[in-house]
C-alpha positions in Angstrom: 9.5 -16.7 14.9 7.1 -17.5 11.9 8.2 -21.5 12.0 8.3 -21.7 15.8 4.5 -20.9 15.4 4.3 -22.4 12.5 5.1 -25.6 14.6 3.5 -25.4 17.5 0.6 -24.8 15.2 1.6 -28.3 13.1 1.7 -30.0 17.1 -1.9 -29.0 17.0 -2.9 -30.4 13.6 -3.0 -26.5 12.2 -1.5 -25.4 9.0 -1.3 -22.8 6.9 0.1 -21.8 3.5 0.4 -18.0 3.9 2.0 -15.8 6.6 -0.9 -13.9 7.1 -2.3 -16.8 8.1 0.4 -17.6 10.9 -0.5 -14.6 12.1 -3.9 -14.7 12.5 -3.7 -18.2 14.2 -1.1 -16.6 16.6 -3.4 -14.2 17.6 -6.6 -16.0 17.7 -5.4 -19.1 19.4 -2.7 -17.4 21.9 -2.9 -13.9 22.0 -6.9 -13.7 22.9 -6.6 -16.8 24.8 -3.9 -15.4 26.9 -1.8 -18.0 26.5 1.1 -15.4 25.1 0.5 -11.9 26.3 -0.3 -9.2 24.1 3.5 -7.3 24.0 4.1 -10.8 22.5 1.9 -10.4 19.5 2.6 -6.6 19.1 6.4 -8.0 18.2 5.1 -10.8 16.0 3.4 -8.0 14.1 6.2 -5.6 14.1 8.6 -8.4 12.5 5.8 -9.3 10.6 5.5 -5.5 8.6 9.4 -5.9 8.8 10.1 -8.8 7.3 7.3 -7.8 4.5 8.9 -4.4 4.2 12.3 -6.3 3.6 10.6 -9.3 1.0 8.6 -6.4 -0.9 10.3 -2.6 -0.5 13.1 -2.1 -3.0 16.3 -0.4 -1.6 14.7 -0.8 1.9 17.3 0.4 4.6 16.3 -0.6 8.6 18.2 1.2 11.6 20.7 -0.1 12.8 19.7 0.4 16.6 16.1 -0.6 15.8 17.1 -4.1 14.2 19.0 -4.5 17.9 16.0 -4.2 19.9 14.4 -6.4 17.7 16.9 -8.8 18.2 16.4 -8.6 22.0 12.8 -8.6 21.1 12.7 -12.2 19.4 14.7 -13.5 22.3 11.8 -13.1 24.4 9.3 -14.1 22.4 11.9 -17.6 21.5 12.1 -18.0 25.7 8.2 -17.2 25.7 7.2 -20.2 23.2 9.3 -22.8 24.8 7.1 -22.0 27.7 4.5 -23.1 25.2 6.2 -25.5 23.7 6.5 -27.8 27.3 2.7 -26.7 28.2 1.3 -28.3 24.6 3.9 -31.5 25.5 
């Protein structure tokens, strides 16, 4: 998800060195805009905690079933952007 922003965001002469970053453009510029709806950016920032838990939490352990919704999760969000993806083209 972070470098399917991360391009779009590059498409619109955008970039940015930290993840935090990403996240904050994501929100600001499609998010707020309503370009993406808002269940959208709530599973940006779920992954977002999640992938920071993972990078920063020693001996971090995710569930099983939870990990699978998110999974379905980033799906959506993937079929969402291409939507975006052809809108900015």
């Amino acid at each position: 998800m972070f470098y399917a922003i991360t391009a779009i965001l590059t498409a619109k002469g955008e970039s940015y060195r930290k993840h935090s970053g990403v996240r904050a453009a994501l929100h600001r510029d499609f998010v707020k805009t309503g370009k993406i709806n808002k269940e959208t950016g709530r599973i940006y920032d779920e992954l977002f905690n999640t992938r920071y838990q993972a990078d920063y939490t020693p001996f971090v352990e995710f569930d099983k079933d939870v990990v699978k919704e998110q999974a379905v999760e980033v799906e959506k969000f993937i079929k969402e952007f291409k939507l975006l993806v052809v809108e900015l083209l």
